[in-house]
C-alpha positions in Angstrom: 46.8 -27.6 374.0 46.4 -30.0 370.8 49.0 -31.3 369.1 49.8 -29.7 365.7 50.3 -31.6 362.7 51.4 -31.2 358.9 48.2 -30.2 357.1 49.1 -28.5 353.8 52.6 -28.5 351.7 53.4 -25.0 350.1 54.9 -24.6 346.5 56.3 -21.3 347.5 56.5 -18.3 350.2 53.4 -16.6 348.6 51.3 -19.4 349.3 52.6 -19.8 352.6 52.0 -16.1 353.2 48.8 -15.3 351.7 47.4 -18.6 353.9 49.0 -17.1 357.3 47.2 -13.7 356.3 43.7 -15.3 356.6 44.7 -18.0 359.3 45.9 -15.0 361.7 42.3 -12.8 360.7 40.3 -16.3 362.4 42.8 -17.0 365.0 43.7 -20.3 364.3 46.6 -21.5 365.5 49.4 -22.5 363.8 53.2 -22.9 362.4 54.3 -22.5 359.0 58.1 -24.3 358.4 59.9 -23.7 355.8 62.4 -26.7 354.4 65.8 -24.2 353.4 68.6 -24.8 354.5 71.3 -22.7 354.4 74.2 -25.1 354.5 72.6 -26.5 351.0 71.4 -23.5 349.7 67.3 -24.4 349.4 68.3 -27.7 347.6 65.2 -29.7 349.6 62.9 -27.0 348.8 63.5 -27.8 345.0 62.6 -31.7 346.1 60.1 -31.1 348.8 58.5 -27.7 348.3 58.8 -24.5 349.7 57.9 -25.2 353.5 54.7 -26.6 355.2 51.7 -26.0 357.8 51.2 -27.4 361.3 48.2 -26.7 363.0 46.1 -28.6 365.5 43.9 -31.5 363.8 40.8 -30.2 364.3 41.2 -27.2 362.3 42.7 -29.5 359.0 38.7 -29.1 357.1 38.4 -25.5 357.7 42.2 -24.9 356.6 42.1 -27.1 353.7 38.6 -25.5 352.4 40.6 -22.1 353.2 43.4 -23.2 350.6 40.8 -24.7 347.9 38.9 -21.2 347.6 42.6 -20.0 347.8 43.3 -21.9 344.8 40.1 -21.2 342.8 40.3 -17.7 343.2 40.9 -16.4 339.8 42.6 -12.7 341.0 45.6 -14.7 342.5 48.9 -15.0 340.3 48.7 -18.3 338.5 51.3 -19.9 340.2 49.4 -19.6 343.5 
């Protein structure tokens, strides 16, 4: 099994969401983490961002090409 690594940063849960949709359709592997924390309320995620992806190196081009049409697709809310 590869090892999984940080690949893309969300800004929020919709990103995270809408990316884990389309990376469960191909199969690809992966973790999405998100940085709240209870005892402080979410305070990193106003710091850090939302959460983040894992997934094994040799899926990083595919997922990042995933995220830029993600991001140039005009029918997504504008914070996406």
């Amino acid at each position: 099994m590869s090892e999984f690594v940080k690949i893309i940063i969300f800004e929020n849960e919709v990103e995270a969401r809408h990316l884990e949709a389309i990376l469960k359709e191909r199969n690809i592997s992966h973790i999405i983490k998100s940085y709240h924390d209870f005892a402080l309320n979410g305070l990193y995620q106003f710091q850090k961002g939302w959460g983040h992806l894992e997934a094994p190196e040799e899926y990083r081009d595919e997922i990042e090409e995933i995220c830029d049409d993600l991001m140039s697709d005009s029918s997504l809310p504008e914070e996406f």
